[in-house]
C-alpha positions in Angstrom: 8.7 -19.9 19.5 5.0 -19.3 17.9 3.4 -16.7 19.2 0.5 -16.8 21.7 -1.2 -13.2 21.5 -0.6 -10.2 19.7 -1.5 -6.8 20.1 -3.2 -5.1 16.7 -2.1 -1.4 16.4 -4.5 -0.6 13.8 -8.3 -0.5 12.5 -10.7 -1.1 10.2 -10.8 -3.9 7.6 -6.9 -4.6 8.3 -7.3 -5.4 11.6 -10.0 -7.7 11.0 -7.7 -9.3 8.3 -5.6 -10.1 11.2 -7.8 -10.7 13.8 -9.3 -14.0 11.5 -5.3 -14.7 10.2 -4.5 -15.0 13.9 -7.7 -17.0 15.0 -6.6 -19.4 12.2 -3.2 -19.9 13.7 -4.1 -20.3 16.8 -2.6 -16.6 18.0 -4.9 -14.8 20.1 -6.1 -11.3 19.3 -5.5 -7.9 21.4 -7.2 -4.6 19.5 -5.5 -1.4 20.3 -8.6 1.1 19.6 -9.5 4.6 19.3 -12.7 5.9 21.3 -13.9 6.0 18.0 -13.6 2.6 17.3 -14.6 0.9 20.5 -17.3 -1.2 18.6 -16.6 -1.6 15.2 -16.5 -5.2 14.1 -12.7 -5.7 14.9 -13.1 -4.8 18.4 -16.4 -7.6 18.3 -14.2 -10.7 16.8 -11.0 -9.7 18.5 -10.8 -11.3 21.8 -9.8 -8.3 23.3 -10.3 -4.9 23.1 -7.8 -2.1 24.8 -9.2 1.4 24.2 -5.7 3.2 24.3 -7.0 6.5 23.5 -9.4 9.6 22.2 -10.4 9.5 18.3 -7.5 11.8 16.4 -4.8 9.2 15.3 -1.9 11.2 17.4 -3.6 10.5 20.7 -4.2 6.9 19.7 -2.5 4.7 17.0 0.5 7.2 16.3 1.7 7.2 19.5 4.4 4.4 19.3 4.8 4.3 23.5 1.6 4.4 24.5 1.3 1.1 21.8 3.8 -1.0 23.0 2.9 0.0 26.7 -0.9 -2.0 25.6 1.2 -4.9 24.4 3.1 -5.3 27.4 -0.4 -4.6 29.9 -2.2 -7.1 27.8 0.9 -9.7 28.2 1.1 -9.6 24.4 4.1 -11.7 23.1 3.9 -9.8 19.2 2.4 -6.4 18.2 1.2 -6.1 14.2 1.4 -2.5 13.0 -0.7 -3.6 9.8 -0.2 -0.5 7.2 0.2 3.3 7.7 -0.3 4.9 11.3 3.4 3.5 12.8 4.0 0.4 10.5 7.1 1.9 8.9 8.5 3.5 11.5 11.8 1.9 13.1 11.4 3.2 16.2 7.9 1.3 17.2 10.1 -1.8 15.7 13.2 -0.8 18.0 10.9 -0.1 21.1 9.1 -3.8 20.5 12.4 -5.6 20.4 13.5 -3.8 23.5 10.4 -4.5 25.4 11.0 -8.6 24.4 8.0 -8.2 22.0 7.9 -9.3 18.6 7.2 -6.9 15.8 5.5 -8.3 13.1 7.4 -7.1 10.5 11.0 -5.7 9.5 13.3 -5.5 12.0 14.5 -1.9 12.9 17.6 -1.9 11.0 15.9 -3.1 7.8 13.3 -0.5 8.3 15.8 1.6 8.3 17.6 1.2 6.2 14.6 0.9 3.6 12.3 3.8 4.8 14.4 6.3 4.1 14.3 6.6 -0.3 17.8 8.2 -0.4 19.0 5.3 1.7 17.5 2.9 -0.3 18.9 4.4 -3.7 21.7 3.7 -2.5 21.0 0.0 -1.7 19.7 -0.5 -4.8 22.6 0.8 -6.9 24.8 -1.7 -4.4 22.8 -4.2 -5.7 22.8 -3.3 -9.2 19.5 -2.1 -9.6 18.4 -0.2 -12.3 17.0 3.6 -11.3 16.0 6.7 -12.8 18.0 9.0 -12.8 18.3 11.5 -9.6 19.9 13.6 -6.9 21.4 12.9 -3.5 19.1 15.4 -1.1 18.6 18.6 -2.2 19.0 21.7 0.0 17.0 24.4 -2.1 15.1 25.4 -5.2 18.7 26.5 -6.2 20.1 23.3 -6.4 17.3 21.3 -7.7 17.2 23.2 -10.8 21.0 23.1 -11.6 21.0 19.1 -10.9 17.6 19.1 -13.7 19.4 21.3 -16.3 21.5 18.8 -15.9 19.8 16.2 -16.7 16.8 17.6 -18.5 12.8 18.0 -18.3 10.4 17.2 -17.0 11.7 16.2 -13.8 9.8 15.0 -10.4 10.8 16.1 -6.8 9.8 13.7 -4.2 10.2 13.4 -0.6 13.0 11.7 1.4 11.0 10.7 4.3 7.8 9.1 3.0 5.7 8.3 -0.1 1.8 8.3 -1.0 2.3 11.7 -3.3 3.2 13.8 -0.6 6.5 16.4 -1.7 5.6 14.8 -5.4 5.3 18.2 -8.4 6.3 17.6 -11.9 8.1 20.5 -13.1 8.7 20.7 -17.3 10.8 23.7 -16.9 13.0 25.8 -14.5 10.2 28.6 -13.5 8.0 25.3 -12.1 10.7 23.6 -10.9 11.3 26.7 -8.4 8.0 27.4 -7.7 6.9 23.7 -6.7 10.3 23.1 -4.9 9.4 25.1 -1.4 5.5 23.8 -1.5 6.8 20.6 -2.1 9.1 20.8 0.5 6.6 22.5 2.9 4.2 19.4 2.3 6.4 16.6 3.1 7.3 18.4 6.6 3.8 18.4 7.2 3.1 14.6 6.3 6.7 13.2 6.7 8.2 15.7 9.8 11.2 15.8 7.1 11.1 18.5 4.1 14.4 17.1 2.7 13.7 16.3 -1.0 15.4 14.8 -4.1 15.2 15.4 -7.9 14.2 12.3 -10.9 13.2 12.1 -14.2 10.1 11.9 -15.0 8.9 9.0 -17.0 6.1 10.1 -19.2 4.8 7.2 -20.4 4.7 4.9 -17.2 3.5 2.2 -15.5 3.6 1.5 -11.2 4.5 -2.2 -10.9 5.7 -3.4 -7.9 6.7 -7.1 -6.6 5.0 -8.4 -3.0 8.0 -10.4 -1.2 8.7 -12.5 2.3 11.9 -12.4 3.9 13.2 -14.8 6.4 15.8 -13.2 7.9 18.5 -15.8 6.7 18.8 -13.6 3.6 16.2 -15.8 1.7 13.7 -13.8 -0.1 10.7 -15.1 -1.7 8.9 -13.0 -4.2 5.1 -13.8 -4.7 4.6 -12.2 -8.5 4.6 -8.7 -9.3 1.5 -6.3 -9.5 0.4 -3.5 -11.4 -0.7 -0.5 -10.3 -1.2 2.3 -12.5 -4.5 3.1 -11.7 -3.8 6.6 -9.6 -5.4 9.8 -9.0 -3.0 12.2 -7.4 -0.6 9.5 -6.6 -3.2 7.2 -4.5 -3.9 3.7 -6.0 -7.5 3.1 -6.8 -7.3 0.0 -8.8 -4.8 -2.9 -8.5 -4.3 -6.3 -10.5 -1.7 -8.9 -10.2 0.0 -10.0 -12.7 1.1 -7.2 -15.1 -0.1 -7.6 -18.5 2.4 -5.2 -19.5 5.0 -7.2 -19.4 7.1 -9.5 -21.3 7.8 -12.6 -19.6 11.8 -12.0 -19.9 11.1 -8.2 -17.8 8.7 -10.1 -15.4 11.6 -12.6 -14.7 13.9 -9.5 -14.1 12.0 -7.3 -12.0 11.5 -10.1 -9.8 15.1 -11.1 -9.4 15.6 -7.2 -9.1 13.3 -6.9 -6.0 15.1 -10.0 -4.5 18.6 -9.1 -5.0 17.9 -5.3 -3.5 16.6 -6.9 0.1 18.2 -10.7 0.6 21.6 -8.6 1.2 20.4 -6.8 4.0 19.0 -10.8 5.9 14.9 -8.8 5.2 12.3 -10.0 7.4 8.7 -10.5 6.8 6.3 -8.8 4.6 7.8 -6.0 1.8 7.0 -4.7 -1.5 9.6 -3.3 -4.0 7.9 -0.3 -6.0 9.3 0.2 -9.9 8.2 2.5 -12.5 8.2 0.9 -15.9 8.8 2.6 -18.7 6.4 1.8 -21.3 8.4 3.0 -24.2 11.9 1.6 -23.5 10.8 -1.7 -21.8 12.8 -0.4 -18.9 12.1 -0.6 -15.0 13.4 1.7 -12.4 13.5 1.2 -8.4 11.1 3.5 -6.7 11.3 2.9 -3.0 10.8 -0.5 -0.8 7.3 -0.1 1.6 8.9 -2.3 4.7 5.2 -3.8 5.5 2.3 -5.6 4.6 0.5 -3.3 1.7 -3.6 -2.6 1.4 -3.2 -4.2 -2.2 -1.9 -7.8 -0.8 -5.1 -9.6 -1.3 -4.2 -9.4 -5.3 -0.9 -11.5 -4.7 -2.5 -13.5 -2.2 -5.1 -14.4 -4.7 -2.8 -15.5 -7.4 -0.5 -17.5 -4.7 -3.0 -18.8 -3.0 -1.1 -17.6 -0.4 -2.2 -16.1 3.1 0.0 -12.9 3.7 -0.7 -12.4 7.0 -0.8 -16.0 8.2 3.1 -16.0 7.2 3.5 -12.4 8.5 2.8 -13.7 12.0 4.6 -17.2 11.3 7.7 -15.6 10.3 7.5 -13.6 13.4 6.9 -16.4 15.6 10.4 -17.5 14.9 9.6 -19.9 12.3 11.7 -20.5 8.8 10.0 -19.1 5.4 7.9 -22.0 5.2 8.4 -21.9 1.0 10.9 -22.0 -1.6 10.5 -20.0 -4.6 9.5 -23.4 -6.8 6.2 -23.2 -4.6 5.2 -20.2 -5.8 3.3 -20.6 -9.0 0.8 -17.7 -10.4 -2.7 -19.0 -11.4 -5.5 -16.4 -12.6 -5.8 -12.8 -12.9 -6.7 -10.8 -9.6 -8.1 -7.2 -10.1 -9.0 -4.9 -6.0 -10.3 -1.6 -6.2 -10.6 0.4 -3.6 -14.0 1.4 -2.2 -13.6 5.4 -0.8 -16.2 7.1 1.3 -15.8 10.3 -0.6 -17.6 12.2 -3.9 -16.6 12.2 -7.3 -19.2 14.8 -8.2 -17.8 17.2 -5.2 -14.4 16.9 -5.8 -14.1 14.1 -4.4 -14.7 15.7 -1.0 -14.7 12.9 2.2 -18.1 11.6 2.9 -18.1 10.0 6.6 -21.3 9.2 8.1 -23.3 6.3 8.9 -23.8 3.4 6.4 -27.8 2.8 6.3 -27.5 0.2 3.5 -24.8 -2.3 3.3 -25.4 -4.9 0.3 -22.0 -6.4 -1.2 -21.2 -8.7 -3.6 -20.4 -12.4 -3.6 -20.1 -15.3 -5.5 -17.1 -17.4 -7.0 -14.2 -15.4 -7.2 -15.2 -12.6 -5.3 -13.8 -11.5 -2.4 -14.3 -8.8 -0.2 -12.4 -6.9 2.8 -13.7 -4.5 5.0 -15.2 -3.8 8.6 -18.0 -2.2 7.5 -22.0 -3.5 7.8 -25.2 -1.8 7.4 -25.5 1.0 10.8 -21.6 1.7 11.0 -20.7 5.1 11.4 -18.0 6.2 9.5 -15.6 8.4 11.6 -13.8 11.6 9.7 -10.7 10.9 12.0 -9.0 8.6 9.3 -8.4 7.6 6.4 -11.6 6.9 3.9 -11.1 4.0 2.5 -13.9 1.2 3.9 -13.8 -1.4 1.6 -11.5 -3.1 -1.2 -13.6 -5.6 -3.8 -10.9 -8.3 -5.1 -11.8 -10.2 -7.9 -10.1 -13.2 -9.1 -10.9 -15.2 -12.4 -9.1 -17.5 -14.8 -7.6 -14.5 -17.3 -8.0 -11.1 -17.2 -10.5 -10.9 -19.5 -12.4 -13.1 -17.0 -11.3 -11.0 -14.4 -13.0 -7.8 -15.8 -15.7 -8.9 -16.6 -16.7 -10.1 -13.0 -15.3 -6.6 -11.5 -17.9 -5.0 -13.6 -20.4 -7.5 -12.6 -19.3 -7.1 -9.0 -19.5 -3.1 -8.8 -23.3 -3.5 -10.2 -24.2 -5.8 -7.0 -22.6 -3.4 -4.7 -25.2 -0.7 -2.9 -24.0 1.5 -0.1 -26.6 4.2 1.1 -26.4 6.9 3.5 -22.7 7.6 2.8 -21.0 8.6 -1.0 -18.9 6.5 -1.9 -16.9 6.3 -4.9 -18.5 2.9 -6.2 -19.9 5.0 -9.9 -16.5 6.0 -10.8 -15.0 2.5 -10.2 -17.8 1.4 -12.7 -16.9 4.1 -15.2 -13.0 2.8 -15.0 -13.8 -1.1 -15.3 -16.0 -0.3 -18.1 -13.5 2.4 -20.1 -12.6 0.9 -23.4 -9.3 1.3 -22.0 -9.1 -0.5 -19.3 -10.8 -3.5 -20.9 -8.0 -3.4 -23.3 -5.3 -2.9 -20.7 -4.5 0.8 -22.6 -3.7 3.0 -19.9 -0.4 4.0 -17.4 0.1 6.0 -13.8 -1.6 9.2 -15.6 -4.6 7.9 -17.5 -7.3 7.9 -14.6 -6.5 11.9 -14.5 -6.0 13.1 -17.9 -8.3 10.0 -19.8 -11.5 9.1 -17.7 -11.5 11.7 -15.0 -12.3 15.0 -17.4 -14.8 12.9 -19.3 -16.2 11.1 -15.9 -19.2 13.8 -15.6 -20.3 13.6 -19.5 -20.1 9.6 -19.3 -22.2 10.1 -16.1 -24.9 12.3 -17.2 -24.9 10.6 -21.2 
């Protein structure tokens, strides 16, 4: 049965994204808010607005209860988790589908079974998936550094629990191996509640290519093209383009088969993207991990597709079949996002939250762009700093730079840093022009020359 109204456990420029996607189908819109967020432009085009708690994330969006409890006041018959706060975890999923609510997303099992990168490793080598090679879970320094003289440096540890960097040190011998081991542990604890960590090879020359796909439960997958995105700076993506240039057209063809042969065995649901590190030198891809929800770097896809994510997030939920077959799918044009941060370069990239006293985007053909923000929006340090993401989308890539550079020129944000210079710097880089660059360019290419190109 479609849905009818659906409770939005999240903020900022994603839940706008699905306040409009619902609005569109039809679905009406419940906010879940902060206090901090009680009037932000979400809360204004939703067409309601629950303030479920104080400012800090814990007393507000990561409490999975007090969530669902919203839904169920505000007779909300589906609950969107959008991404990050509780969007992977199975237990907001589980608590939905006891509570007769349908989560948009995964179902619990899936999440499950996916969320965890050990477990998944292990799904993907059912499915005969190509990985890198790595340990089960690791119980000590000890132990990691028997399992990498094994199979020799450099080697990466990362965590079991969760992703975005956290529990990630590159060790090229068996001192740093030891030494990173316990603060790497210590730091996925911190983010993940779980320290337990695992041991791969590191890739040197590499590229972060992953493939967006929709699951309808009948163990149909469809993919929606693969994207690229190598553009990082301590493990966050900055810059994301769809499709990979890298690629030859026979390892495009089996990355995406790869990424829908891993879930269609387990009957996925909804939104997912299947992460791979390619290795530039060997024309070889390796599973990374599956994210079990919609990702900030969909609009790429979407573009390409023309495809709305979100409109078949909710669809899909709703009860209804995968609307498309694979043959519908067909990539046209070159997408490019980058990710507008409220933070410094020139102060080490310190967060900048504030309020916004100038607000001037871009726009014209091809442009895109997603955010909640406007000129007088105050900028809370509670969350994440991220406020806007510029998509481009042109006929080649070529095209596609070009109108990214053009793009980041029109863009003026005032009373707030932001970290719209360096974005400038990147899509004007020689390098990036030419499509010359992998996961560790950004810090060891552009970022220790950033200040000299600056001031030159």
């Amino acid at each position: 049965m479609p849905l009818r109204r659906i409770l939005i456990a999240n903020r900022g420029e994603i839940a706008l994204r699905i306040v409009r996607a619902a609005r569109a189908l039809g679905i009406e819109s419940v906010l879940a808010a902060s206090a901090a967020d009680r009037d932000s432009v979400a809360a204004r085009e939703a067409d309601r607005t629950l303030v479920i708690g104080p400012s800090p994330a814990r007393a507000s969006y990561l409490d999975a209860r007090l969530v669902v409890h919203a839904a169920k006041s505000a007779g909300c018959d589906g609950l969107h988790p959008g991404y990050g706060f509780l969007s992977e975890r199975h237990s907001l999923a589980a608590l939905c589908e006891e509570e007769g609510i349908a989560f948009v997303g995964p179902s619990a099992e899936s999440i499950q079974a996916v969320g965890d990168k050990l477990a998944a490793r292990r799904l993907a080598k059912a499915a005969g998936v190509a990985m890198v090679p790595g340990s089960a879970k690791l119980e000590s320094a000890r132990a990691a550094v028997a399992f990498a003289d094994d199979i020799g440096y450099p080697v990466v540890t990362k965590a079991s629990a969760g992703g975005g960097g956290r529990g990630m040190v590159v060790a090229r011998d068996a001192k740093s191996l030891r030494e990173g081991f316990e603060r790497a542990s210590v730091e996925a604890k911190e983010a993940f509640g779980d320290g337990t960590l695992y041991v791969e090879r590191y890739v040197e020359h590499a590229r972060h290519v992953e493939v967006q796909v929709m699951g309808g439960g009948d163990g149909r997958v469809v993919h929606f093209g693969e994207r690229d995105c190598s553009l990082q700076r301590r493990y966050q993506k900055m810059v994301e383009e769809a499709p990979a240039v890298a690629l030859s057209d026979a390892t495009r063809a089996r990355l995406h088969k790869a990424a829908v042969d891993l879930l269609a065995p387990i009957n996925y649901r909804n939104a997912g993207t299947v992460e791979f590190l390619y290795d530039v030198d060997r024309d070889a891809f390796y599973f990374m991990e599956v994210n079990a929800r919609i990702q900030v770097e969909h609009p790429v896809s979407e573009m390409i597709a023309g495809v709305d994510l979100i409109q078949l997030q909710l669809r899909v939920a709703g009860g209804e079949p995968l609307p498309l077959q694979q043959s519908d799918v067909a990539a046209k044009g070159h997408a490019i996002e980058v990710r507008v941060i409220a933070e410094d370069p020139d102060r080490g990239f310190a967060p900048s939250p504030g309020q916004i006293t100038t607000w001037r985007p871009p726009h014209g053909p091809g442009v895109r762009l997603d955010s909640a923000m406007e000129e007088g929006t105050l900028v809370p340090p509670y969350y994440d700093s991220m406020i806007a993401k510029l998509i481009v989308h042109a006929v080649d890539r070529p095209a596609a730079v070009a109108l990214l550079g053009d793009a980041l020129a029109q863009f003026e944000i005032k009373g707030i840093a932001t970290n719209i210079p360096l974005l400038r710097a990147i899509a004007s880089h020689p390098d990036f022009v030419a499509g010359r660059f992998d996961t560790r360019w950004l810090e060891t290419i552009l970022l220790p020359s950033y200040g000299q190109r600056k001031d030159s």
